[in-house]
N, C-alpha and C positions, 0 to 999 in steps of 0.2 A: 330693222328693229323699231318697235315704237317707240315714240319721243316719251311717254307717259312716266314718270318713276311710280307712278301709284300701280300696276300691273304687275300683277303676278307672274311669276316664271311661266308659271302651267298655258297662263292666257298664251302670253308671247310664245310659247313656243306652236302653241296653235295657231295660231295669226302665222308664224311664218310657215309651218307646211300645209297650211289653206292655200296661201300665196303659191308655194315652191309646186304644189301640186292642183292650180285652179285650174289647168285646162285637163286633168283627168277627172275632176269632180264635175265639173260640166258636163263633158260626156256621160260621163253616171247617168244625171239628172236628166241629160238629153234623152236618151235610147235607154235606159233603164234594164240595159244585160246583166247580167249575174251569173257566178257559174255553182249557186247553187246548188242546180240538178246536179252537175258533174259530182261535187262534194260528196252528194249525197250518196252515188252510187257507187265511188271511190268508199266509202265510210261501210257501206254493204259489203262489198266484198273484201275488206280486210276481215269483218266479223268474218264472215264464210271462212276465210283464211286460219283465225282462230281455231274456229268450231272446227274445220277439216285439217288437225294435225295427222289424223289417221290416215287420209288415204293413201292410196298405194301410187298412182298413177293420175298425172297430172289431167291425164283424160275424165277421170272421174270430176276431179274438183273442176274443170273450166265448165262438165256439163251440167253438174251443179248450181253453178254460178247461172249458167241459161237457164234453168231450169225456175231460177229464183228469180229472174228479169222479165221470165215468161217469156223466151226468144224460142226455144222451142216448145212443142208441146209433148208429152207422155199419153199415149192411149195404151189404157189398162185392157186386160186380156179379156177374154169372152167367158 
């Protein structure tokens, strides 16, 4: 706890999970990972999920889903 009475609640309770958590925020700032991408593509494929209440066959929606990742590719007919 700070010794200060002038400090707000909000401060102190930042001050102490700065503290309780300074060696994950180091790291952060060390190596700079994030699992944004993850997010992102978790965050994709729920909408797909949305948009594909129809399909019939979970075959359809996971190729779908590659299809929207670009993991496979479609070549159209001649």
């Amino acid at each position: 706890m700070l010794e200060h009475k002038n400090v707000s609640d909000l401060y102190e309770n930042s001050y102490r999970n700065s503290r309780k958590y300074s060696k994950y925020i180091i790291n952060m700032l060390k190596y700079g990972y994030n699992n944004g991408v993850i997010e992102g593509i978790n965050n994709k494929i729920k909408v797909i999920k949305r948009m594909a209440l129809g399909y019939r066959s979970f075959y359809h929606f996971r190729n779908r889903i590659l299809i929207m990742f670009e993991l496979i590719h479609i070549e159209k007919a001649a």
